[in-house]
C-alpha positions in Angstrom: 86.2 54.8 -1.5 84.6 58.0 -0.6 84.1 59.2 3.1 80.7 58.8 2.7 80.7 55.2 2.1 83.0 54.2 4.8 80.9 56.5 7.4 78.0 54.1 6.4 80.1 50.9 6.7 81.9 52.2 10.0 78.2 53.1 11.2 76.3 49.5 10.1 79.3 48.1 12.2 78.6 49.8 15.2 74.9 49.4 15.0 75.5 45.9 16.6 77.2 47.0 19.4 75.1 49.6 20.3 72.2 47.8 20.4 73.7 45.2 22.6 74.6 48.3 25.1 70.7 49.6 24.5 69.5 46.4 25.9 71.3 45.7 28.7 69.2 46.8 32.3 70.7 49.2 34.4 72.0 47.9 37.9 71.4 49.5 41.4 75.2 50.8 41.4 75.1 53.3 38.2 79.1 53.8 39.0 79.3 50.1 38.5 77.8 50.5 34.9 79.8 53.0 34.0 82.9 50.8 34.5 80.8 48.4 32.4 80.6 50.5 29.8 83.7 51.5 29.9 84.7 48.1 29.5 82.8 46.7 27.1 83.8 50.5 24.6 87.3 49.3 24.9 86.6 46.3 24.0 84.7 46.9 21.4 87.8 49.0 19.8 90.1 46.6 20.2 88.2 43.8 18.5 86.8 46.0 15.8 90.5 48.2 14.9 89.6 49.0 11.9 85.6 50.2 12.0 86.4 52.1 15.2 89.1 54.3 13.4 86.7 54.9 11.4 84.5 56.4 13.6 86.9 57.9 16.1 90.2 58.0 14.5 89.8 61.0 12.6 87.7 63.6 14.3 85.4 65.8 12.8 83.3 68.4 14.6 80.8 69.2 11.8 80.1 65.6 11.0 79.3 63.5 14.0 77.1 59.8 12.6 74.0 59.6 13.8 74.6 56.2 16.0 77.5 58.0 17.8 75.1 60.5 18.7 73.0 58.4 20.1 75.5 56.4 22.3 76.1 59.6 23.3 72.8 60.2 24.7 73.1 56.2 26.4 76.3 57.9 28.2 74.2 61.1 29.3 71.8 58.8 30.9 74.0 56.5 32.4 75.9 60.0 34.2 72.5 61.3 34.7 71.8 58.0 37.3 75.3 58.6 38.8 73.7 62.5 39.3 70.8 61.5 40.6 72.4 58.8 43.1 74.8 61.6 44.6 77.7 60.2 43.3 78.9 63.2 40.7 81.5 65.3 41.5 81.2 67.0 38.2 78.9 68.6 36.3 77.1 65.5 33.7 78.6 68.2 31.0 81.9 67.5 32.1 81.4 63.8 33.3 80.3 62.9 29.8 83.3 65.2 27.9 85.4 63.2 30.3 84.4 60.0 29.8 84.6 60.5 26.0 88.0 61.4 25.7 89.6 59.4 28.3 87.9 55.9 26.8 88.4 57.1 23.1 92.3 57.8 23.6 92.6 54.9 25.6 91.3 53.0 22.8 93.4 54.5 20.0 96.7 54.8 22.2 95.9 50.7 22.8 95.7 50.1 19.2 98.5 52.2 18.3 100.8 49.8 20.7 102.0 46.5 19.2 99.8 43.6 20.0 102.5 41.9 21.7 103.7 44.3 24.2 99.6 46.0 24.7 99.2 46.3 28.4 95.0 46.2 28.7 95.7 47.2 32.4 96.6 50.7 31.2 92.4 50.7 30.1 91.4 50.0 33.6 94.2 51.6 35.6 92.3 54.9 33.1 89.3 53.8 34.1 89.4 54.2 37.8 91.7 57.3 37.5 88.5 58.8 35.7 85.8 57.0 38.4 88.0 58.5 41.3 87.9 61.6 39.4 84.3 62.1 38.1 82.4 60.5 41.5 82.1 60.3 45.1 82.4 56.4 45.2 80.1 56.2 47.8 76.4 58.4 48.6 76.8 61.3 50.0 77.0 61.6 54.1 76.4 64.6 56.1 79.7 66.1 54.8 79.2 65.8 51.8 81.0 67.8 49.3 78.7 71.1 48.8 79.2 70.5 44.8 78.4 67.2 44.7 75.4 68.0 46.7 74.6 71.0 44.3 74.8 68.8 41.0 72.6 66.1 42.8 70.2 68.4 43.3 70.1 70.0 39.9 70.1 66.7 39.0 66.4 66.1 40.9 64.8 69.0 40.3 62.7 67.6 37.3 61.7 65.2 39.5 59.6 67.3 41.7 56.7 68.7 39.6 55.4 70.0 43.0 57.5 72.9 42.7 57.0 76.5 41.1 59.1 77.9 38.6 60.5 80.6 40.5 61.4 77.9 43.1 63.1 75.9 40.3 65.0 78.7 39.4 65.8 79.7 42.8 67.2 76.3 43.8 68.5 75.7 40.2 70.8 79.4 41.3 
């Protein structure tokens, strides 16, 4: 079989699950969602071994499938709504490079185990090691963290067409 072909069948099997993320309604707690997520990407790797080493096992920079893209861009969102709720402690660069690698190794380290002797609580033992690490847990208070402060607002600024360019710029600085 050519790579070509198996990128398409890898992709067509993800389609599924992807749409089924695409639907679901975001909750008031975005940091709850993301654990969500996170959830329900392991999952989907450990039900579908075989499609998702297709798609993850074997990187490649210069070919990335379309539908990985896009949950890509479903994860920018989701870290976005973390921004914008104060809760990132990261930049959403780094939040979303984070999130990638920790729940795609997790994934692949999981399958590489023996069935057996898998312990899932490594996934969510990952999971809150990267929550703990990526967010504030709870909104901002008047001490907040000046960084955190300085993503959320970065994170606003579109959200405040009232403002001139040169003050975007100047509060973006």
């Amino acid at each position: 079989m050519t790579r070509g072909l198996l990128d398409a069948v890898a992709e067509y099997g993800f389609i599924a699950a992807f749409n089924k993320k695409k639907e679901q309604k975001p909750s008031p707690d975005p940091v709850e969602d993301l654990r969500k997520a996170w959830d329900s990407h392991i999952t989907f790797g450990l039900e579908n071994p075989v499609l998702y080493i297709l798609m993850f096992g074997e990187p490649r920079p210069e070919l990335s499938l379309p539908i990985i893209e896009n949950s890509k861009l479903l994860l920018k969102e989701l870290i976005h709504r973390i921004a914008v709720a104060g809760q990132l402690k990261v930049t959403e660069t780094r939040a979303a490079e984070l999130i990638y690698s920790f729940s795609s190794g997790i994934v692949l380290s999981l399958l590489a185990m023996p069935e057996e002797i898998r312990d899932i609580t490594l996934s969510f033992d990952a999971r809150e090691v990267l929550v703990a690490a990526i967010t504030n847990h709870t909104p901002p208070q008047k001490g907040a963290d000046i960084g955190s402060v300085a993503i959320t607002m970065q994170a606003l600024l579109p959200s405040f067409p009232s403002l001139s360019e040169g003050e975007r710029h100047l509060l973006k600085e």
